[in-house]
Steps between C-alpha positions, in 0.01 A plus 500: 500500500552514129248731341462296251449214682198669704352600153490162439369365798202813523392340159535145622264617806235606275499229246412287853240751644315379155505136570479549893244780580208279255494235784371762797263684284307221335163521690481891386600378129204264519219718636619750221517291214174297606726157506539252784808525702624162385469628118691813604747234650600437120701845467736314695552205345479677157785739638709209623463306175529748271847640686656135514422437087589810421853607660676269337358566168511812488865521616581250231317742210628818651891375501648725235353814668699686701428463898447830613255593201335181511417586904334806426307386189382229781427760753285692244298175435444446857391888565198413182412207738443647782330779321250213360456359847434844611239571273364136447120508453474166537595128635649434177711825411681470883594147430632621131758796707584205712658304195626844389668557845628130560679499153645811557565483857715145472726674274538826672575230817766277318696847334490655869697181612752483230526855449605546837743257512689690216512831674680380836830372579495075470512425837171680566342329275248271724464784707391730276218193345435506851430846520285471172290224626442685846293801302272210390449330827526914651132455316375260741572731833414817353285533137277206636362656818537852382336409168196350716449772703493736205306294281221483831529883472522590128394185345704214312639686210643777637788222582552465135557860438729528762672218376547639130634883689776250660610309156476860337742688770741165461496504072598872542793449725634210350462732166703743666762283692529123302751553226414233246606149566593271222293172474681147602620264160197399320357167558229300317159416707577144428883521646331715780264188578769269479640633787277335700659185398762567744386297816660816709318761347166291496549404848572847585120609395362194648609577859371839464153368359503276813595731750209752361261222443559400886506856612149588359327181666505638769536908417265486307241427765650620783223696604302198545781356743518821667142496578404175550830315653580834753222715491658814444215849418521685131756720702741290600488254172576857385822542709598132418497566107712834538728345731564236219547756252774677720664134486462466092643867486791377714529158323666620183727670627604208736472258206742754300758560769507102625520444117839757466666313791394124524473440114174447295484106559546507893206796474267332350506143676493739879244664323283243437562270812414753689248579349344128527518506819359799579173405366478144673596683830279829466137308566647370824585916631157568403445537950841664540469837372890597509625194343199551223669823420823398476379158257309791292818726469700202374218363296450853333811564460641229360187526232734729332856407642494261155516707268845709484667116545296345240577805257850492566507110441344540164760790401776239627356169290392663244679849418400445107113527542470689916258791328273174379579280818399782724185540312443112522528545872238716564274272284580221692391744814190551350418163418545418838296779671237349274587131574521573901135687494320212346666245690386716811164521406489089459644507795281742718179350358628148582690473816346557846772757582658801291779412718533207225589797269790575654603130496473403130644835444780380695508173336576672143741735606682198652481363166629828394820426708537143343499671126755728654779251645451291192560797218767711677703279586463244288819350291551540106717393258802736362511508161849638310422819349551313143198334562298800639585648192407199266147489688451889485346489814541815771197429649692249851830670574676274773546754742635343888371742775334785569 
């Protein structure tokens, strides 16, 4: 593997420990802080809003600097916020190193994706945002349970200053090995913006807010379902969550390779079909153990199989703004891991089942597949160059295929 590229994806693994690792250690935050759990709750919706506001801004008001120095001056930031967090006294410092981290950690995110892209051959290029994406999702199967068991050991913040050692060994060997990288054409925010006027682009984001949204219905109380629907102990809901992390892990690189060979547009509608009917099938294996494993490989790893597709797609439709497109896609993630939790939570308190989670999760990520169809392969008109050039518009290229 690239060096480079493994740089990149080491930093893209930490900035996801940060968001990741808050959600098994909330209980210790709150006894230490002297706040309810649900209060605590709030660093992760603060982390999730904060990083989907913020990437795209800050990419937008960080355009003339050049990438490489621009990643490390982000890296620096995120090291001071995981310092705070370390240190925090209080409720209300920890939940100031979370805006800190989010801000910081969406950019470091988005320049890991494009950076990488630039320092491999083309036809690598989904493979290698699928290599990215798997050190975030790499979080899941090993920072998360690792983190807990150290934070039941140590305490909570010790996570955070492991955390900041990790970004601080990554700044100084992208220092060392990065040679600078000259920033993309300057765009204004409001040309930037108006890329979401294409219906391609837009559409793009809104199937991967759907697909997260109906993902986290039912992830994000799948502990519940594990319990309650097929009884498992603490152990094996244990072995269940690891076993999906293996699958996430695997899932970008699957999403990158199937991306290199089918084409981004056949990726994404497999990828989300399947995905549909993964989680209208899975409450039904809940009493067959084997196929239960095999629904939660397929549902895990096709949580991440997205990605590398969707990022190439957005470099394809839109080669003028992919740094700010690529940003806007992991926005639109986080929207949706916030959409999917509350509509869970409605859910969970109002259906007799949390096997209805799994259902209306289903139900959106078929819509998912419906926004899909309708924006890849939908027809538009050609236009003579002449006229392109009257309108002064880059922002829709007619491109044909993949």
């Amino acid at each position: 593997m690239n060096i480079k590229v493994l740089v990149l994806t080491l930093a893209a693994f930490t900035v996801g420990l940060v968001e990741l690792i808050i959600g098994g250690v909330l209980p210790l935050i709150a006894s230490d802080l002297g706040v309810s759990v649900s209060t605590a709750g709030q660093l992760i919706t603060a982390y999730a809003l904060v990083y989907a506001v913020s990437g795209p801004t800050l990419l937008a008001l960080t355009a003339k600097i050049e990438r490489r120095k621009l990643y490390l001056l982000s890296l620096v930031v995120f090291i001071l916020g995981s310092l705070l967090a370390f240190w925090s006294p209080n409720f209300g410092v920890l939940l100031a190193s979370r805006f800190v981290t989010a801000a910081s950690g969406s950019l470091i995110t988005t320049l890991s994706l494009t950076i990488a892209v630039k320092v491999v051959p083309e036809n690598f290029r989904a493979r290698v945002i699928g290599i990215v994406s798997m050190g975030i999702s790499s979080a899941i199967v090993l920072g998360v349970p690792l983190g807990v068991l150290a934070a039941n050991h140590f305490g909570w913040r010790i996570l955070f200053l492991f955390i900041a050692i990790f970004a601080l060994l990554a700044m100084f060997v992208i220092y060392k090995l990065m040679e600078p990288i000259a920033p993309q054409q300057v765009m204004p925010l409001r040309q930037q913006l108006a890329s979401l006027k294409n219906v391609r682009i837009a559409g793009a984001h809104l199937v991967t807010l759907l697909l997260l949204a109906g993902h986290y219905t039912l992830y994000a109380y799948f502990t519940p379902f594990l319990e309650n629907v097929m009884h498992l102990s603490a152990s094996w809901i244990s072995v269940v969550y690891f076993f999906f992390g293996l699958a996430a892990v695997a899932g970008g690189m699957i999403g990158g390779v199937m991306s290199d060979s089918l084409g981004a547009k056949k990726s994404i509608l497999i990828v989300v079909g399947v995905f549909a009917l993964s989680l209208f099938i899975l409450p039904f294996t809940a009493k067959m153990i084997p196929l239960f494993a095999i629904l939660v490989f397929v549902w895990g790893a096709l949580s991440w199989a997205l990605s590398p597709a969707q990022q190439s797609y957005l470099i394809q439709v839109a080669p003028e703004t992919s740094e700010i497109q690529q940003s806007f896609n992991f926005s639109a993630l986080q929207v949706g891991i916030a959409a999917g939790s509350a509509i869970g939570g409605v859910v969970i308190d109002r259906a007799p089942s949390v096997t209805y989670n799994a259902w209306v999760g289903g139900f959106i990520v078929v819509l998912a597949f419906g926004v899909a169809i309708y924006t890849l392969y939908r027809k538009t008109s050609t236009r003579r160059p002449q006229q392109e050039k009257q309108s002064g518009s880059k922002l829709e290229p007619n491109f044909g295929g993949d």
